[in-house]
C-alpha positions as CSV (number, residue, x, y, z in Angstrom):
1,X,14.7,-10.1,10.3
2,X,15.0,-13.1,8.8
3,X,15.9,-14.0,5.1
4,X,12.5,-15.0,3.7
5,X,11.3,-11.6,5.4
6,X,13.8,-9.6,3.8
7,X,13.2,-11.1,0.3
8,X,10.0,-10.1,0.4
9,X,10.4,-6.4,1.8
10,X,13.0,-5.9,-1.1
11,X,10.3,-7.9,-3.8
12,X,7.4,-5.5,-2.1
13,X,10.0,-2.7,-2.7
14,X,10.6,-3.2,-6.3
15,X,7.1,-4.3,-7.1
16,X,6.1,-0.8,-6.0
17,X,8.6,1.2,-6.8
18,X,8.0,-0.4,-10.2
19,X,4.5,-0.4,-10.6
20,X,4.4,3.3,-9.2
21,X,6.8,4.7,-12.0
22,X,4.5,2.5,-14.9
23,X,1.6,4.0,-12.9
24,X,3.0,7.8,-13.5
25,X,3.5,6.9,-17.3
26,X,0.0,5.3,-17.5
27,X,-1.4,8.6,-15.7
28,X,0.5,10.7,-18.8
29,X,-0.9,9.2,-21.1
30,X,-4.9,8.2,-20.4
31,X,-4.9,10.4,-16.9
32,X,-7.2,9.2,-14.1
33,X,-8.7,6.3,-15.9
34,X,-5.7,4.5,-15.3
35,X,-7.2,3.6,-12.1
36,X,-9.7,1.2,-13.5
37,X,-6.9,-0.2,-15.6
38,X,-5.1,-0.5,-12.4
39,X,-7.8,-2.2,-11.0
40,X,-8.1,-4.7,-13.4
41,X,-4.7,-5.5,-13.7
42,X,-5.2,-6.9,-9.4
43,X,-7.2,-9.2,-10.9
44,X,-4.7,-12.0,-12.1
45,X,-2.3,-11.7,-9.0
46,X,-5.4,-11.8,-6.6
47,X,-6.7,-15.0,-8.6
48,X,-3.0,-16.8,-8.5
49,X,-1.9,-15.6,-4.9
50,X,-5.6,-17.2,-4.0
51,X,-5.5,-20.3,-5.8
52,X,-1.7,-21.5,-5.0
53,X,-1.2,-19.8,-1.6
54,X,-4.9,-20.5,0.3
55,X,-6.8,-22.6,-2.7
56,X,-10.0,-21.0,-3.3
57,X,-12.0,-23.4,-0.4
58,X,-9.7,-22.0,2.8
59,X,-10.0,-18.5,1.7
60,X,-14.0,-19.5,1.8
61,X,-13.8,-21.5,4.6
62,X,-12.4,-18.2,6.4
63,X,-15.5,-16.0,5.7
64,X,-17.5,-19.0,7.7
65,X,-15.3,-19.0,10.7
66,X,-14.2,-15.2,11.2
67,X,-16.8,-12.4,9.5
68,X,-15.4,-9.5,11.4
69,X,-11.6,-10.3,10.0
70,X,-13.3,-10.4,6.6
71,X,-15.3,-7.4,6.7
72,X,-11.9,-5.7,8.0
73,X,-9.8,-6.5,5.1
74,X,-12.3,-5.9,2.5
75,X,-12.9,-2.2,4.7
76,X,-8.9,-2.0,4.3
77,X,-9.1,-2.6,0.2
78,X,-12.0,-0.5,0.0
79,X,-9.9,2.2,2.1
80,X,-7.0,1.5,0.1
81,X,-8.2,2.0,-3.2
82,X,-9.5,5.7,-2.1
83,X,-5.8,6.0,-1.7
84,X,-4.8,4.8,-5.1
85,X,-7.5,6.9,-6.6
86,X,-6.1,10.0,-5.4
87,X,-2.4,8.9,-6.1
88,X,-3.5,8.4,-9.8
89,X,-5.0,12.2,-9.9
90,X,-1.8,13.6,-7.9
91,X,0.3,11.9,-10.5
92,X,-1.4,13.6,-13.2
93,X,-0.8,17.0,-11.4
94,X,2.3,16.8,-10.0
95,X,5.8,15.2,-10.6
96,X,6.3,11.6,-9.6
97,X,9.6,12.6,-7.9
98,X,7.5,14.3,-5.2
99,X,4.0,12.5,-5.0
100,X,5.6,9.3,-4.7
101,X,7.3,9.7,-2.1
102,X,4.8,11.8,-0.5
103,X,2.1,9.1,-0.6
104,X,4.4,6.3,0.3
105,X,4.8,8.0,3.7
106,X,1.6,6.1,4.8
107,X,3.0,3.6,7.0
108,X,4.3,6.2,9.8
109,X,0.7,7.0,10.0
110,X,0.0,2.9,10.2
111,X,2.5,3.1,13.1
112,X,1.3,5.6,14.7
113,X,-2.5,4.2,14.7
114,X,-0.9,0.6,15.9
115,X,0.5,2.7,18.6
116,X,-2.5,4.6,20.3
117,X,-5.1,1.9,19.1
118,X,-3.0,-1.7,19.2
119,X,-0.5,-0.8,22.2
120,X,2.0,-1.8,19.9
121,X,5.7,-0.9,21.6
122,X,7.2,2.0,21.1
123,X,11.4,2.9,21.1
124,X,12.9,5.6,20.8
125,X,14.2,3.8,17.6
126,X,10.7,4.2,15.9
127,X,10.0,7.6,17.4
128,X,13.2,8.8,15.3
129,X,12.2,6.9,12.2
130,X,8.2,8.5,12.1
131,X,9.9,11.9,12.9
132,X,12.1,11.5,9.7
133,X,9.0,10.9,7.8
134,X,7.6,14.4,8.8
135,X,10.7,16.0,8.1
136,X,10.6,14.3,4.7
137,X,7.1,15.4,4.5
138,X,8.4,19.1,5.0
139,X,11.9,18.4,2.7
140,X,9.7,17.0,-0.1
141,X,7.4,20.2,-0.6
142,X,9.7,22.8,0.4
């Protein structure tokens, strides 16, 4: 991996881990209406990534030229944020510690999908790491 790529996996890292913590205090205090608030605090990033990293026109320009790629990643948001709904009502039911982690143990599943659907490559490197994540699975609710 290179260094820019590693910055940002430790800034995506932090921004999570971050925001997930502020998320289980938010869900203490107003419970499962912290989800809108969530919501609406996307709104600034989303509006400053698009205007200094794609200005405003490419990200247009994009719906002309590829329909299918923008239906997909507004199918993936609209996926997503069924995710970040029920994260919101765990963390009001359960500890942090464990639905945190718990949740965050999407991307084997990812990987596993790119696998069967995307041919991605398989090792026996990431065959070891997705089998960790169901032993987590089982550690973490044991």
């Amino acid at each position: 991996m290179d260094f820019i790529t590693i910055l940002v996996v430790i800034a995506s890292v932090l921004s999570w881990g971050i925001g997930s913590f502020i998320a289980k205090v938010a869900a203490n205090r107003i419970g499962t209406q912290s989800v809108f608030w969530d919501l609406i605090g996307y709104i600034p990033a989303i509006l400053i990534y698009s205007l200094i990293i794609f200005r405003l026109k490419n990200i247009l320009a994009g719906m002309q030229t590829d329909k299918l790629g923008v239906g997909l990643a507004m199918l993936a948001g609209a996926v997503g944020s069924l995710g970040m709904v029920g994260f919101y009502f765990l963390l009001t039911r359960a500890e942090a510690s464990t639905v945190t982690p718990l949740t965050a143990l999407y991307p084997a599943l990812t990987a596993v999908l790119a696998i069967i659907f995307l041919h991605e490559s398989v090792n026996p490197t990431k065959i070891i790491g997705i089998v960790l994540s169901i032993i987590a699975v089982y550690l973490l609710v044991k």
